[in-house]
C-alpha positions as CSV (number, residue, x, y, z in Angstrom):
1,X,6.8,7.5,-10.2
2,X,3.9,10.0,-9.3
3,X,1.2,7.9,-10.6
4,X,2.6,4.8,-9.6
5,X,2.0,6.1,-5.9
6,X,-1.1,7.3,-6.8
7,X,-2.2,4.2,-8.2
8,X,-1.2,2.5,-4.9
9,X,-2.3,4.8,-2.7
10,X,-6.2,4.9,-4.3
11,X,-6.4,0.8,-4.8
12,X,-5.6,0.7,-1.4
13,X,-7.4,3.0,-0.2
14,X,-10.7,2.4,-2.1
15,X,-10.0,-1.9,-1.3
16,X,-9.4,-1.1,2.2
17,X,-13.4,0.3,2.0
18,X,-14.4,-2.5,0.5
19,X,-13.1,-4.8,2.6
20,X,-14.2,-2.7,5.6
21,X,-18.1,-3.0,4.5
22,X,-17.3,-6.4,4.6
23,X,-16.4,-6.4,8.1
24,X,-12.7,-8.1,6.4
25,X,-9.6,-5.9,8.4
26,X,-8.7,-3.3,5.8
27,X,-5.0,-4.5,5.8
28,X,-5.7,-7.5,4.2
29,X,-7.0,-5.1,1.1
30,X,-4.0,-3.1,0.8
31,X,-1.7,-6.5,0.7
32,X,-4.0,-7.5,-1.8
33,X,-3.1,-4.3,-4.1
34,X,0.3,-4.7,-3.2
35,X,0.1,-8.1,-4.4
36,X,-1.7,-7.5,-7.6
37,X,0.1,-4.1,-8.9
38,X,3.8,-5.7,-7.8
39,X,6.3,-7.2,-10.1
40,X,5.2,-10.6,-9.3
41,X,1.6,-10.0,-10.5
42,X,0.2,-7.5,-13.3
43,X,4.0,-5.5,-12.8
44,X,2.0,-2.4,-13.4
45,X,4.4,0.0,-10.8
46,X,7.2,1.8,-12.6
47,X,11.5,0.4,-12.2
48,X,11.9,3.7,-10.1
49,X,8.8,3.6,-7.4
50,X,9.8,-0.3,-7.1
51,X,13.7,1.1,-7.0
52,X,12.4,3.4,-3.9
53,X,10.4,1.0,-2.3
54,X,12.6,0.5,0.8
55,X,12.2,4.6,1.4
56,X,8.5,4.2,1.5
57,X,8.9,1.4,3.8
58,X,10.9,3.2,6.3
59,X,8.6,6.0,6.5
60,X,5.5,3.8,7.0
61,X,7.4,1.8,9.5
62,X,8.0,5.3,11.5
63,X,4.2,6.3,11.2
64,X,3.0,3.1,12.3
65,X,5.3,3.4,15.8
66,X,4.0,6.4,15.6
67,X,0.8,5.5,15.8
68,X,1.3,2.8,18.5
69,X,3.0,5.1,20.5
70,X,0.3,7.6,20.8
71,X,-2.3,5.1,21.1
């Protein structure tokens, strides 16, 4: 599960760049990587990080209020 995450985590964050350079919103990167690595694609994330998905949802759904609160 810990390099499934990790896998996730540095796609996105190194296509999130990329897109950035070219002036693209970085978002539109990390659905792309979701996309790609998901079940429906290259199914390269493991049965359990899929299994836990809805966990790592909840926390990024918290961080972005977060984020919109404070901003």
């Amino acid at each position: 599960m810990l390099s499934s995450l990790a896998l996730v985590l540095l796609l996105g964050l190194a296509c999130k760049a990329l897109l950035a350079r070219a002036r693209l919103p970085g978002l539109l990167g990390l659905l792309l990587v979701g996309l790609l690595l998901g079940p429906h694609a290259l199914n390269l994330l493991t049965g359990e990080f899929l299994n836990n998905a809805t966990t790592f949802s909840t926390v990024a759904l918290v961080v972005l209020l977060l984020q919109a609160g404070l901003g």
